[in-house]
C-alpha positions in Angstrom: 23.9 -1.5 -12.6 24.6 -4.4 -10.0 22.9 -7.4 -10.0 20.4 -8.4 -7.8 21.4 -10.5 -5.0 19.5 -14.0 -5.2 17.4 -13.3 -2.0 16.3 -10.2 -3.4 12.9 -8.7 -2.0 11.0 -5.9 -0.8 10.1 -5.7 3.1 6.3 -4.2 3.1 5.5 -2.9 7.3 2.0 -2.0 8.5 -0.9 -2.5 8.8 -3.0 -6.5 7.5 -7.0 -6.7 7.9 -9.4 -9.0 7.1 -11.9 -7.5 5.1 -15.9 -8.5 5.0 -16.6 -7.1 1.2 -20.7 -6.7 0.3 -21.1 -5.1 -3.4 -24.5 -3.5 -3.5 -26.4 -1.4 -6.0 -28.6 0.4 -3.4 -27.6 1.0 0.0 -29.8 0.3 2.9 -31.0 3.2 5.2 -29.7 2.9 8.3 -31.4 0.8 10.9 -32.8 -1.1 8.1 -31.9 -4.1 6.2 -30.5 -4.7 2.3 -29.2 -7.5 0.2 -25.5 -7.5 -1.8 -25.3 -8.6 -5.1 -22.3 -10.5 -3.7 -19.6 -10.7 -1.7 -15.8 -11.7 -0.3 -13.5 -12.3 1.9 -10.0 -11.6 1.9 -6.4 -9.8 3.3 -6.5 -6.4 2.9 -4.6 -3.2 4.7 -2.0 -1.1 2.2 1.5 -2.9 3.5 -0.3 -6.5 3.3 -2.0 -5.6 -0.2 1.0 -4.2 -1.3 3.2 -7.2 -0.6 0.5 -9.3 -2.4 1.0 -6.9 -5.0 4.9 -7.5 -5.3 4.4 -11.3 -5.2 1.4 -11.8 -7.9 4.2 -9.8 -10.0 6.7 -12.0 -9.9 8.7 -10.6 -7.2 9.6 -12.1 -3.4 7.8 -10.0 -0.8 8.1 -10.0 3.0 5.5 -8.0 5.6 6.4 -6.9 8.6 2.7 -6.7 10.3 0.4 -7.5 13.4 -1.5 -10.9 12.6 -2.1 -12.2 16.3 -4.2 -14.3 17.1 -7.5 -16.6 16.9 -9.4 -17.8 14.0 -9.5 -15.2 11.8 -5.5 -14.3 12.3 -5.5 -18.2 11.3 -7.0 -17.7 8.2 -5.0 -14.7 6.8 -1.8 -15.9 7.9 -3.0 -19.6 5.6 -4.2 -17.1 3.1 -0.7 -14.1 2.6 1.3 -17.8 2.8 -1.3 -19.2 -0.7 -0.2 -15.4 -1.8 3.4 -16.1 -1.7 4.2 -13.9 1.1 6.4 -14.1 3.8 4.9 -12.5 7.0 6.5 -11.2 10.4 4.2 -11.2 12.7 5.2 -8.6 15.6 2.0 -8.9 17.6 2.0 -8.9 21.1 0.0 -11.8 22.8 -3.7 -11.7 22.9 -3.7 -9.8 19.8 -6.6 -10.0 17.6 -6.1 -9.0 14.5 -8.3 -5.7 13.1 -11.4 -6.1 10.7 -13.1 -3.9 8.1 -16.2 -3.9 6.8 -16.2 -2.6 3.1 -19.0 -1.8 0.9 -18.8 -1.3 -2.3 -21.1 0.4 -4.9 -21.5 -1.7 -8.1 -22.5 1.8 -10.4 -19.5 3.3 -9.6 -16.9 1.2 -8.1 -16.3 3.8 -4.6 -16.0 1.9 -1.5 -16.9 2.9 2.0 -14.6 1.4 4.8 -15.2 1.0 8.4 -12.2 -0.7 10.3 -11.0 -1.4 13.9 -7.6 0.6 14.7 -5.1 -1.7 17.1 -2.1 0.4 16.0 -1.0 -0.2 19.8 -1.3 -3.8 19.5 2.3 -4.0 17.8 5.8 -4.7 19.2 8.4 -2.3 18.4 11.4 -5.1 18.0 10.8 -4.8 14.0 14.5 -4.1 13.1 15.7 -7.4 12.4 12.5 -7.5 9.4 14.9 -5.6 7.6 17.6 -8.6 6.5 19.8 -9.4 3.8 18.7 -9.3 0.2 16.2 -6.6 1.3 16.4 -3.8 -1.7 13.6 -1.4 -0.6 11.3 -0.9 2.5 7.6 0.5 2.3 6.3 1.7 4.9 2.5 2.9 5.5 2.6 4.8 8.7 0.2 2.4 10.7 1.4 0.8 13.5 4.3 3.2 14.1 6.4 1.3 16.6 7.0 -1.4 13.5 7.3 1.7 10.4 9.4 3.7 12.7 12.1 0.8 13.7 11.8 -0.4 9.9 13.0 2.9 8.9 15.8 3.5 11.3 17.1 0.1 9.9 17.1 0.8 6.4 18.4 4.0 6.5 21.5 2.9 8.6 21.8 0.7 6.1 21.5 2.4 3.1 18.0 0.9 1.7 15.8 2.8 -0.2 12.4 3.7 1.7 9.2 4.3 0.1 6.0 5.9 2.2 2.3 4.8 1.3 1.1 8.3 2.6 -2.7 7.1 1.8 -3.4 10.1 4.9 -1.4 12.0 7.5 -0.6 10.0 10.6 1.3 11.3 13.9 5.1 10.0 13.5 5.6 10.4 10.2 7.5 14.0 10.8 10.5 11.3 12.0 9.7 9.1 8.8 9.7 11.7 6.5 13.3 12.8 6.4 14.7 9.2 6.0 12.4 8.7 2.6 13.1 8.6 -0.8 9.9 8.5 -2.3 6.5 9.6 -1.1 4.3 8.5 -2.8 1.1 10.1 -1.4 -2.8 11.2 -2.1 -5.0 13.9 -2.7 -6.3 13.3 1.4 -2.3 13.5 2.7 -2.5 16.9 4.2 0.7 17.7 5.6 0.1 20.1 9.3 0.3 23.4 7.9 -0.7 22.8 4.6 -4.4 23.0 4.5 -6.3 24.8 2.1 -3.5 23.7 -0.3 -4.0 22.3 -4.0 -2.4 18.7 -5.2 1.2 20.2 -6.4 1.5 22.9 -3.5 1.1 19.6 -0.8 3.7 17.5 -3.3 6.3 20.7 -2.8 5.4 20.6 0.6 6.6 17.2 1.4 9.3 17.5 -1.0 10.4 21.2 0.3 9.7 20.6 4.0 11.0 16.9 4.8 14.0 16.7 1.5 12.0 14.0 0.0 14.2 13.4 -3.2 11.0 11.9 -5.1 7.2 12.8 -4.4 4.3 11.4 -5.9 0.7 12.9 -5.9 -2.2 9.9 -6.6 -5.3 11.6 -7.3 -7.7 8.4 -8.5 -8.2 8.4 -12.0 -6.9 12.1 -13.0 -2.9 11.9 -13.6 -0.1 11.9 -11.4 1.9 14.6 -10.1 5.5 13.4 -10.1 7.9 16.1 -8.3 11.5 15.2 -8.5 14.8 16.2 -9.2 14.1 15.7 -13.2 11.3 18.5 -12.4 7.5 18.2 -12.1 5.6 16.1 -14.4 1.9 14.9 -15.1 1.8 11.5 -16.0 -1.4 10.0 -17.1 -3.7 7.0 -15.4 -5.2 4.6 -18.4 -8.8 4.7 -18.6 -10.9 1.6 -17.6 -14.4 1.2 -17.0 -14.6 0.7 -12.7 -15.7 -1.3 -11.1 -14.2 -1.7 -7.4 -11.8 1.1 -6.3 -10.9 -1.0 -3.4 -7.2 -1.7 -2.7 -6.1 0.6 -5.7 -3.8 2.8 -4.5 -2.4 -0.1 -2.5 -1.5 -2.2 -5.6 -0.3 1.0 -7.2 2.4 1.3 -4.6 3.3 -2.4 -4.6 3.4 -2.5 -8.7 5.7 0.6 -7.9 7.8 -1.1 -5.8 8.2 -4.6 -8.0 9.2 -2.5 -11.4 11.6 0.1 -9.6 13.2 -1.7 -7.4 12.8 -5.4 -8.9 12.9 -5.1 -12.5 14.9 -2.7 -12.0 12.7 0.5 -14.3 13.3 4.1 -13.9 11.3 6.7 -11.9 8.9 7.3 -14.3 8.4 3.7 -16.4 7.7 2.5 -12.4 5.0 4.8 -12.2 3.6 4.2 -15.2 3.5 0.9 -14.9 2.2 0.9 -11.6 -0.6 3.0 -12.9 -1.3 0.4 -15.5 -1.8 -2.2 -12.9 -3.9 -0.2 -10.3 -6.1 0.8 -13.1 -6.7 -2.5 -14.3 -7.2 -3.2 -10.6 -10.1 -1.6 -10.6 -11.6 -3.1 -13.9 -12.2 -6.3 -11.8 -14.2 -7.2 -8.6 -11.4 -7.6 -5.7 -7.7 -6.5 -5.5 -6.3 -9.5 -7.0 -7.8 -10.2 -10.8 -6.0 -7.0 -12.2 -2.5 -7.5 -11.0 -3.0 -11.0 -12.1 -4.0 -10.6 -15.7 -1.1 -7.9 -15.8 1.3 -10.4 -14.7 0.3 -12.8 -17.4 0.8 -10.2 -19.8 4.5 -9.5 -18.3 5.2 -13.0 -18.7 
């Protein structure tokens, strides 16, 4: 195996939100008003809390996103630099930059999201994201002018590409073929494959699109790997939840750092990155987890 080059990283493109989090044990009726137990602030969006991810590992991260402008663009640009992430903005100007509202149930750790969707708001000149020391590419699917040039780049030039398929978005039939792992949900439903259970919609991805690699995320139940090795079920540590929120983000970004940073197998990635989005959701906020993990790793 080659060494790494020294400017080694992962490019992360799509979507970055600032999300409002309220943790409540009863939710208001609507029209009314309630009280959290508490609350945050902080980045979110699956390529942003993915390249978080990477970097609270130990790993060099860039993200290719829409940041724009004003305040609140202000204060997550401050706050992915604090993470130790490089960001490329590719907004347009005037750009504001989209926020989500999360709640989050403190008995059982589900969150509810509701988010403004400025996929438009990006620039397609993303190809030059994709520079030297670059060793894999993720790509979530929003903003598809920046994950579509991202992927045309990498695959001319050889780099691995991973898709966060958290749900089926129009564009990714061009994405699809150029991807060597999937790495998708239970709620990815590809057209035509409705009515379908977990392994059926991996083989579909797999069979339809020639993804060498597909992965099937279904919460806490195991994972469905589909590869060339064959189909296996791989089990998800158990941990008492207590905020789902940003899991299967931090799941893909873990995934990312131990395949394609330290450098693990297929399967030891996924099982570590299963370790770290579990332990995710032990902990209030997307960030405690993956940083007690990373302690551990040393």
């Amino acid at each position: 195996m080659s060494a790494l080059p020294d400017d080694a990283h992962v490019l992360c493109a799509g979507l970055t939100t600032f999300d409002v989090v309220q943790l409540y044990r009863e939710r208001p009726a609507w029209g009314t008003k309630g009280t959290a137990e508490d609350s945050y602030v902080d980045v979110g969006g699956p390529a942003a809390n993915a390249a978080i991810t990477v970097s609270r590992l130990g790993g060099r991260a860039r993200l290719a996103t829409v940041i724009g402008e004003g305040v609140v663009a202000d204060l997550v640009r401050s706050r992915l630099a604090q993470l130790g992430v490089v960001a490329i903005d590719l907004a347009r100007r005037g750009t504001e930059l989209p926020v989500s509202s999360i709640w989050i149930d403190r008995g059982t750790g589900s969150r509810t999201v509701i988010s403004t969707n400025r996929a438009a708001v990006a620039s397609g000149a993303a190809e030059p994201a994709v520079g030297a020391g670059a060793v894999a590419v993720l790509v979530d699917g929003h903003h598809p002018a920046i994950c579509e040039a991202v992927v045309r780049r990498a695959a001319a030039l050889g780099i691995p590409i991973v898709l966060d398929g958290g749900s089926w978005k129009p564009g990714l039939e061009a994405v699809l073929p150029h991807v060597s792992v999937a790495i998708v949900s239970s709620d990815f439903v590809v057209p035509g494959s409705e009515g379908m259970v977990d392994l059926e919609r991996g083989r579909a991805v797999r069979d339809r699109f020639g993804v060498p690699e597909v992965v099937v995320t279904r919460g806490g139940d195991p994972l469905l790997s589909l590869s060339g090795a064959g189909e296996e079920s791989i089990a998800v540590p158990r941990v008492e939840v207590v905020d789902t929120l940003g899991a299967g983000d931090v799941f893909h970004g873990a995934y990312l750092y131990f395949r394609y940073l330290a450098r693990q197998d297929h399967p030891e990635a996924l099982r570590g990155a299963a370790r770290v989005a579990a332990e995710s959701c032990a902990h209030i906020g997307t960030r405690a987890g993956v940083e007690k993990i990373a302690r551990e790793l040393g």
